[in-house]
C-alpha positions as a printed NumPy array, in Angstrom:
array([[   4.249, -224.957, -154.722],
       [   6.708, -226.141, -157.   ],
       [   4.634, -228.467, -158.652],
       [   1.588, -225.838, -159.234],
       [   4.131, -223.212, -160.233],
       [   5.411, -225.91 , -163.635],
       [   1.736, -226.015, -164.806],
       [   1.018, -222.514, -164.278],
       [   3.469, -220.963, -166.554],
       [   6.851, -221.882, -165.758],
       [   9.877, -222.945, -167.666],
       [  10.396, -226.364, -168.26 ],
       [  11.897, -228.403, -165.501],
       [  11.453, -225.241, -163.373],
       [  11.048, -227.423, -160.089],
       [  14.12 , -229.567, -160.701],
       [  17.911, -228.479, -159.456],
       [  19.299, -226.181, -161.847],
       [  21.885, -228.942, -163.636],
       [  19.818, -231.697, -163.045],
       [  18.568, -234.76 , -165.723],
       [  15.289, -233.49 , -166.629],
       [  14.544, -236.708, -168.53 ],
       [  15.74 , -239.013, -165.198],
       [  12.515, -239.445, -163.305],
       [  13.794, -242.176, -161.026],
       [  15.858, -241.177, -157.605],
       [  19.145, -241.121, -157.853],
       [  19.807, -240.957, -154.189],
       [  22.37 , -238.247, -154.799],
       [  22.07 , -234.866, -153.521],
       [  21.428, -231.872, -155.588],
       [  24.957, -230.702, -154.535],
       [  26.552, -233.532, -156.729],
       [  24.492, -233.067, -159.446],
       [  25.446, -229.522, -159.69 ],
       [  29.208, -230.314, -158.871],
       [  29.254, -233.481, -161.627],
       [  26.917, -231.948, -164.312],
       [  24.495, -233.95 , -166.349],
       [  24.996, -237.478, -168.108],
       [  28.505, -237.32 , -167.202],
       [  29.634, -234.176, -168.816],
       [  31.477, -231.668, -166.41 ],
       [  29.519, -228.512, -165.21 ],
       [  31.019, -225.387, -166.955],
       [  29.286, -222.684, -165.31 ],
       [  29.796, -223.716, -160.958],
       [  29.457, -220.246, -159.842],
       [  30.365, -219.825, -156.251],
       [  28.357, -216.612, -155.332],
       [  25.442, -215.335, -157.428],
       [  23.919, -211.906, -157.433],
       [  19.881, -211.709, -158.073],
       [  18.997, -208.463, -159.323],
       [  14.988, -207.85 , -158.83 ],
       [  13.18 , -205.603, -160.783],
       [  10.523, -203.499, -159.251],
       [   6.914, -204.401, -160.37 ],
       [   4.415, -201.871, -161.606],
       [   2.37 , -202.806, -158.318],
       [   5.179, -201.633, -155.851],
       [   5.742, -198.301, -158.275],
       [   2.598, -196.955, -157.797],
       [   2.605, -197.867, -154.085],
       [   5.488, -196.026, -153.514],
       [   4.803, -193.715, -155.321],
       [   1.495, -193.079, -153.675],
       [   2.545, -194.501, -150.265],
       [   0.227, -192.056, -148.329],
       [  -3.104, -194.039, -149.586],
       [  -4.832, -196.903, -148.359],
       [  -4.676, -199.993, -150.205],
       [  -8.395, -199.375, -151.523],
       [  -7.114, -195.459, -152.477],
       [  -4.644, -196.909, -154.733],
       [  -7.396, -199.388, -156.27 ],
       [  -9.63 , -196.197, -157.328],
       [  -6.705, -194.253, -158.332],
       [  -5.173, -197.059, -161.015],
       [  -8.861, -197.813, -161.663],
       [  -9.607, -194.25 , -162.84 ],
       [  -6.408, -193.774, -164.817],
       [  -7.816, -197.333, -166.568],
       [  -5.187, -199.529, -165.081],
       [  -6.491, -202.806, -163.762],
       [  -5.58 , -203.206, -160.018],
       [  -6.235, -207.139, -159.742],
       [  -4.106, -207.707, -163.165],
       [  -1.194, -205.721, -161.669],
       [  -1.571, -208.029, -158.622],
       [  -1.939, -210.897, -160.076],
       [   1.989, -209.806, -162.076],
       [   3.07 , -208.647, -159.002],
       [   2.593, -212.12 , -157.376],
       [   3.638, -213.915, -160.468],
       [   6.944, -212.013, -160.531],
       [   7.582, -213.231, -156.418],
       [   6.901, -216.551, -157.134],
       [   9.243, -216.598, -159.648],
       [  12.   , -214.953, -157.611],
       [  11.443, -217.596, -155.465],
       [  12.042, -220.141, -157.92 ],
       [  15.248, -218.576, -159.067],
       [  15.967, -218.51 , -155.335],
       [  15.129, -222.254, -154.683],
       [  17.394, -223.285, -157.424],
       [  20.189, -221.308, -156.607],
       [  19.903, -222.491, -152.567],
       [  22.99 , -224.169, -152.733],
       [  25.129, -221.066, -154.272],
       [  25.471, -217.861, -151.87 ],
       [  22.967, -215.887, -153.173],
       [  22.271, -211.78 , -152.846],
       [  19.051, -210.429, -153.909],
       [  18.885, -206.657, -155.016],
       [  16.208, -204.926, -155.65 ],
       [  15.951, -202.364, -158.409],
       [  14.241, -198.71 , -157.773],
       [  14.238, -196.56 , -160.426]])
């Protein structure tokens, strides 16, 4: 997934550790725990968080479907259609947005992380 997600749109060197030698492409044979805890080429890691706190915005998608959380999924589709939104564009964000939670989230596996969604 990782690999499909870096062609697709990501950010560079968005399926290696966050801390890790982008340029290295050999294995080290160290863990991505010691990468984070030594830093990069040697230098020290300034920012060794020990807890991290994800806040997740709410897409557009899960707005209108709580907002209209009495109609089927095929309701909502003629509702955005008629209003002129475009129903497979605002799924096709809402998935994008997931799958780059999850990246955020893979990165971050070795730091206690919270994820908290945002309602307005």
């Amino acid at each position: 997934m990782m690999s499909s997600m870096a062609g697709a749109g990501a950010p560079a060197g968005a399926g290696a550790p966050v801390g890790a030698d982008l340029t290295d492409s050999g294995a080290s044979g160290s863990s991505n725990q010691s990468t984070l805890a030594n830093g990069v080429n040697g230098c020290q890691n300034v920012f060794a968080p020990k807890k991290i706190l994800i806040l997740n915005k709410m897409t557009r998608l899960e707005f209108e479907r709580r907002t209209h959380a009495t109609l089927t999924e095929q309701q909502l589709q003629r509702l955005l259609k008629k209003r002129g939104s475009d129903y497979k564009r605002l799924q096709e964000r809402h998935d994008q947005h997931n799958a780059f939670l999850k990246v955020i989230e893979d990165e971050l596996r070795y730091i206690i992380t919270t994820i908290i969604n945002i309602i307005k």
